[in-house]
MMTF fields as JSON, N, C-alpha, C and O atoms, coordinates in Angstrom:
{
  "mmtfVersion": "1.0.0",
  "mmtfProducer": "UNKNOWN",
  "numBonds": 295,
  "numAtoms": 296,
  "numGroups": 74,
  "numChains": 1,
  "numModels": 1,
  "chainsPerModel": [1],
  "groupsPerChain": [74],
  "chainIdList": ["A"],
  "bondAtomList": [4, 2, 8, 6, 12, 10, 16, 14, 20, 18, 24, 22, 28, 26, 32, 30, 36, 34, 40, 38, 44, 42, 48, 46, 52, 50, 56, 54, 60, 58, 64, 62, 68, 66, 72, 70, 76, 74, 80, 78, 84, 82, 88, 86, 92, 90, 96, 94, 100, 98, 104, 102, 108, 106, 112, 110, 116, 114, 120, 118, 124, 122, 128, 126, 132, 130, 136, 134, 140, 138, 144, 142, 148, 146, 152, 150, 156, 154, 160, 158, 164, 162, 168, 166, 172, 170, 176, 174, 180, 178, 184, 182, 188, 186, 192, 190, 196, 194, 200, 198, 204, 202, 208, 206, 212, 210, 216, 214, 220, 218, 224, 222, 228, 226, 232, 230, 236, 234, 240, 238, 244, 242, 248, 246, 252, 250, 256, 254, 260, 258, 264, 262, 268, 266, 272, 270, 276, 274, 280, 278, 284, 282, 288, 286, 292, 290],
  "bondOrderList": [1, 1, 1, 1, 1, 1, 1, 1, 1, 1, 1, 1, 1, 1, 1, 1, 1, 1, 1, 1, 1, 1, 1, 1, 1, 1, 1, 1, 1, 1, 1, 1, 1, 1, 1, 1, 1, 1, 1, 1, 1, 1, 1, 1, 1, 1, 1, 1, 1, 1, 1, 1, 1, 1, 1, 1, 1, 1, 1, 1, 1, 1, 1, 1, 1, 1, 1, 1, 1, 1, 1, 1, 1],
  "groupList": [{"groupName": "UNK", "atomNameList": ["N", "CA", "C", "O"], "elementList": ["N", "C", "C", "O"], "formalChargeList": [0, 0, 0, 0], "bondAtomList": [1, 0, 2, 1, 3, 2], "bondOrderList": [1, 1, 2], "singleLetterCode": "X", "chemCompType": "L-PEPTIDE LINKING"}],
  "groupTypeList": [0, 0, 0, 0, 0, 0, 0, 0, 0, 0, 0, 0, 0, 0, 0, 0, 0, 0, 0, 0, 0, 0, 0, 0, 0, 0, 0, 0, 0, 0, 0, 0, 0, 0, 0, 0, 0, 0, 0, 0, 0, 0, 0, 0, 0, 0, 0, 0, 0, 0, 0, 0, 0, 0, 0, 0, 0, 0, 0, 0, 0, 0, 0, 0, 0, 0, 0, 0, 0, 0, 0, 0, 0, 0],
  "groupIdList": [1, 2, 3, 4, 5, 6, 7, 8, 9, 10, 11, 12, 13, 14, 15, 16, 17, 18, 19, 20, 21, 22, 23, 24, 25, 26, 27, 28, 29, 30, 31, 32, 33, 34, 35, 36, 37, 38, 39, 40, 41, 42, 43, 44, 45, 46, 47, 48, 49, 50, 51, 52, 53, 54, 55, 56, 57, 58, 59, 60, 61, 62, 63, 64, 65, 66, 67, 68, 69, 70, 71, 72, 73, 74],
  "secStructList": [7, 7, 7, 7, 7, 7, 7, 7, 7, 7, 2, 2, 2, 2, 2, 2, 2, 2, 2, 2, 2, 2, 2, 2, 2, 1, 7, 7, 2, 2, 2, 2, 2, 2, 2, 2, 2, 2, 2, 2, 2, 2, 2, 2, 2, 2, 2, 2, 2, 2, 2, 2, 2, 2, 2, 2, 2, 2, 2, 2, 2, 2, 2, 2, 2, 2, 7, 7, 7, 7, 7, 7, 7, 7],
  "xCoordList": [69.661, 69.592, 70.281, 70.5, 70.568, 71.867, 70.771, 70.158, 70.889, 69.853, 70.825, 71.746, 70.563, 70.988, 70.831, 69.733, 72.017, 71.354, 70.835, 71.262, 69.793, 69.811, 71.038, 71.867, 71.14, 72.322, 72.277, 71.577, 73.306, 72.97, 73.833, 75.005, 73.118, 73.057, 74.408, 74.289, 75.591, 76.654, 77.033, 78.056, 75.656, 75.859, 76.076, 76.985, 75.921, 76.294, 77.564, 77.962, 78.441, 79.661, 80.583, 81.706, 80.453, 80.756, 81.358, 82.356, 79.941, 79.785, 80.688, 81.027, 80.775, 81.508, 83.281, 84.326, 83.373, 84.775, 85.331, 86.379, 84.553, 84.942, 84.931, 85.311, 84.284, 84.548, 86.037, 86.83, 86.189, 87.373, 88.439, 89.44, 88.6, 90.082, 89.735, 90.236, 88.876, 89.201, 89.742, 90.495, 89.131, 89.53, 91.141, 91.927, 91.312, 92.756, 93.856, 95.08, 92.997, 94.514, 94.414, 95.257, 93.619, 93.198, 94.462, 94.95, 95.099, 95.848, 95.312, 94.102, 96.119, 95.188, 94.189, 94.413, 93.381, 91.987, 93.13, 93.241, 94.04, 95.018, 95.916, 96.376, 96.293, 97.176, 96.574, 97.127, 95.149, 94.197, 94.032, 93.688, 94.366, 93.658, 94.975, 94.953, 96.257, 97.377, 97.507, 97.587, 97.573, 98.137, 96.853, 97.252, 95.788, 94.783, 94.987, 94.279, 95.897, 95.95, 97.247, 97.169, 98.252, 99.612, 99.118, 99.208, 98.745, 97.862, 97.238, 97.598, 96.504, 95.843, 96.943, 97.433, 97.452, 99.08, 99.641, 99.791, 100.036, 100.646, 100.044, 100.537, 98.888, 97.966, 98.028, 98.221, 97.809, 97.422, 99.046, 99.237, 99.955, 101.07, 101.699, 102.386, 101.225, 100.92, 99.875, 100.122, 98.779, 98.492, 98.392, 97.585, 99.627, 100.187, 100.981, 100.829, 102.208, 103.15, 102.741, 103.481, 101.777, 101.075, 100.463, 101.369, 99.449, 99.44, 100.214, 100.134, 101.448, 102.647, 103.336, 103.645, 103.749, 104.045, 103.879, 104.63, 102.092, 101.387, 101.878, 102.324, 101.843, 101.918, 102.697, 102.711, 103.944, 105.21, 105.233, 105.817, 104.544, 104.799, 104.686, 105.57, 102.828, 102.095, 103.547, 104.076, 103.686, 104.712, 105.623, 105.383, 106.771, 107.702, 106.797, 107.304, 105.833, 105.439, 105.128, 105.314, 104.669, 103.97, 105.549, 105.712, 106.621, 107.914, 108.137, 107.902, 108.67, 108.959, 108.358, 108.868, 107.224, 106.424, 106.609, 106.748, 106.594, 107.418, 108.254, 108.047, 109.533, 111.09, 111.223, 110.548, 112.147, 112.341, 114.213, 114.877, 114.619, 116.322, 116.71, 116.317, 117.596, 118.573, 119.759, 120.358, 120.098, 121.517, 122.34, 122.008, 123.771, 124.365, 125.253, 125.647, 125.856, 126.448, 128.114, 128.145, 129.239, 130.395, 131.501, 132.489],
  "yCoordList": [63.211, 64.407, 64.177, 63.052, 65.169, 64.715, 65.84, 66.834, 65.037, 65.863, 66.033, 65.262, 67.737, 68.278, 68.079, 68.186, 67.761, 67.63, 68.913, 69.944, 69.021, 70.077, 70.351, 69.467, 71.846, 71.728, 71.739, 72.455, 70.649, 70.963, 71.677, 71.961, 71.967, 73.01, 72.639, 71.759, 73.138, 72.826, 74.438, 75.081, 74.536, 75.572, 74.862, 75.533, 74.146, 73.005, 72.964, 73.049, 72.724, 71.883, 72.918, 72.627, 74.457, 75.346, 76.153, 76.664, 75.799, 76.37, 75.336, 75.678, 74.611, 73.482, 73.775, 73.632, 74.097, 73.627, 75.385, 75.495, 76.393, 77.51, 78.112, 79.218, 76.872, 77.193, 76.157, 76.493, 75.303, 74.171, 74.75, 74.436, 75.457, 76.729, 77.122, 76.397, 78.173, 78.949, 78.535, 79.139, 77.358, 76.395, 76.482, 76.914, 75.849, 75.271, 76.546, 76.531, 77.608, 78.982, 79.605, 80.365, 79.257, 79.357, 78.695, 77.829, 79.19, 78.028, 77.009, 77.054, 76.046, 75.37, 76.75, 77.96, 76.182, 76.782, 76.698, 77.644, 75.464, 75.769, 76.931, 77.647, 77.336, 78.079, 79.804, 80.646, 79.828, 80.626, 81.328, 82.463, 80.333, 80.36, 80.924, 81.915, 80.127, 80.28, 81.521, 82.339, 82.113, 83.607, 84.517, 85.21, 84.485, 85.468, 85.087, 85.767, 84.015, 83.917, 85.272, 86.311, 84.921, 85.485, 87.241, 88.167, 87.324, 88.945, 89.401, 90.564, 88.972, 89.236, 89.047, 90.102, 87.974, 88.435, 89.483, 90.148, 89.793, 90.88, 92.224, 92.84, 92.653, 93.579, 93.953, 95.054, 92.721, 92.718, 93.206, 94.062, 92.755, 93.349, 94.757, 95.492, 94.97, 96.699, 97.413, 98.516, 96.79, 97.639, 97.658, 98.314, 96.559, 96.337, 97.805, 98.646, 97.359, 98.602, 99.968, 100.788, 100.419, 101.968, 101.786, 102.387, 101.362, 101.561, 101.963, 102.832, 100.569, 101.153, 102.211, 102.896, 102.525, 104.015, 105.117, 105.859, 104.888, 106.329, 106.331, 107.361, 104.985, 105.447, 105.695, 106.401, 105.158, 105.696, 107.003, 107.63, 107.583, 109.214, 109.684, 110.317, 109.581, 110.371, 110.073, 110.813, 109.461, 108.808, 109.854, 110.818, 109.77, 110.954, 112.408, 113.097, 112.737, 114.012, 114.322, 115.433, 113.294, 113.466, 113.886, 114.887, 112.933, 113.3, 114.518, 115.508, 114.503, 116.446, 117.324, 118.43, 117.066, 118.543, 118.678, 119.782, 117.185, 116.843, 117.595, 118.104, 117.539, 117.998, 119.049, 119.381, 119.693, 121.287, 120.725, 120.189, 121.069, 121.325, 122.609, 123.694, 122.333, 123.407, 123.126, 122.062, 124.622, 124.67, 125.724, 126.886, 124.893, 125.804, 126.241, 125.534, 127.873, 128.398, 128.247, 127.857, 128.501, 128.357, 129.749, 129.676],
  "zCoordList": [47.596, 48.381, 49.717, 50.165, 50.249, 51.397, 52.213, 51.823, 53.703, 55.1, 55.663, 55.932, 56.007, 57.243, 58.678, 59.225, 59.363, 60.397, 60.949, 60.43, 62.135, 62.912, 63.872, 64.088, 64.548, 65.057, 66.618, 67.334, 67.036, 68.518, 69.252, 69.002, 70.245, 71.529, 72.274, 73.126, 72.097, 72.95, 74.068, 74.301, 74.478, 75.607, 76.734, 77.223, 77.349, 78.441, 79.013, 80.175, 77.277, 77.404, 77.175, 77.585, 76.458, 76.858, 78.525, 79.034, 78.817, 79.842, 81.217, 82.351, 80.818, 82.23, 81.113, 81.747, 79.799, 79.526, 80.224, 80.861, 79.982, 80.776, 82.187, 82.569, 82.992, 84.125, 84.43, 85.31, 83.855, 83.918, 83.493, 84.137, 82.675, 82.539, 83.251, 84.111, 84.048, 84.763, 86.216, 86.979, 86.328, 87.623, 87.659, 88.502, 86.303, 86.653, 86.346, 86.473, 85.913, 86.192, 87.974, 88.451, 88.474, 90.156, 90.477, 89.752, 91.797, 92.484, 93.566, 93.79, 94.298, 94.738, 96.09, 96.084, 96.854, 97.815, 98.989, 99.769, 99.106, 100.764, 100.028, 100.918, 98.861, 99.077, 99.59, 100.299, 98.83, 98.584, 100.286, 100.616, 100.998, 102.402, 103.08, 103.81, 102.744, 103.84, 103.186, 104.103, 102.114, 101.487, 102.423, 103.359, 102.21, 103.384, 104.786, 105.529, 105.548, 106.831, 106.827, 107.483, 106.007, 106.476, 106.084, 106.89, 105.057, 104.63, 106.07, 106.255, 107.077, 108.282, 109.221, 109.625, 109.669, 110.082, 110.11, 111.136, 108.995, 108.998, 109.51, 110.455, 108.786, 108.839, 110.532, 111.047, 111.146, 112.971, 113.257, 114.121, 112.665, 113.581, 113.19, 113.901, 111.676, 111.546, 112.474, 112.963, 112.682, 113.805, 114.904, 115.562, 115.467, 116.753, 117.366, 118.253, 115.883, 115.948, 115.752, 116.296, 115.131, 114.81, 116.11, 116.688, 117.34, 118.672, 119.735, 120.603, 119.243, 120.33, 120.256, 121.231, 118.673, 118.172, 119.107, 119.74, 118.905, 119.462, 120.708, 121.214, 121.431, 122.911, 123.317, 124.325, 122.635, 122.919, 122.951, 123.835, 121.907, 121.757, 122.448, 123.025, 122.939, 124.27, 125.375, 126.205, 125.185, 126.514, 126.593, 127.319, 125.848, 125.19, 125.646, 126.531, 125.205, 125.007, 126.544, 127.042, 127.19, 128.758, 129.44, 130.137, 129.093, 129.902, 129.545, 130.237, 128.291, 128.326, 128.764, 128.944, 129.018, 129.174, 130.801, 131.327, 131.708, 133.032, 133.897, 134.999, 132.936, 133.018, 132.391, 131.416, 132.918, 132.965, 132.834, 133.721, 131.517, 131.758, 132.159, 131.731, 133.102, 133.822, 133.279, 133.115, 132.936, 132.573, 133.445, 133.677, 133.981, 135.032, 134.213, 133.286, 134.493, 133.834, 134.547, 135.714, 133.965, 134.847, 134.997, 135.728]
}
């Protein structure tokens, strides 16, 4: 007569071989970091330029409304 074994439990080794692919399709954590430094970089100097924009405008809009063109006729 031939015994079966019982079967064992490879939820463990599962579980560590699927976090270990998933590890290694990740890139490395410095790149992880320098790609969200330069993402915030940027972001801050988009809303450097959308500030100065505006003020430029008000700026613009404050002069015209200022000045009065005269036109001489001949």
């Amino acid at each position: 007569m031939s015994e079966t074994t019982p079967p064992v439990n490879k939820s463990p080794g599962r579980i560590f071989g699927l976090i270990e692919r998933v590890g290694n399709k990740i890139p490395n954590p410095f790149i992880l970091v320098e790609f969200a430094i330069w993402q915030a970089k940027i972001l801050d100097l988009s809303h450097e330029l959308t500030k100065h924009q505006q003020s430029t405008e008000q700026q613009m809009a404050l002069f015209s409304s200022q000045t009065q063109i005269t036109t001489t006729s001949r």
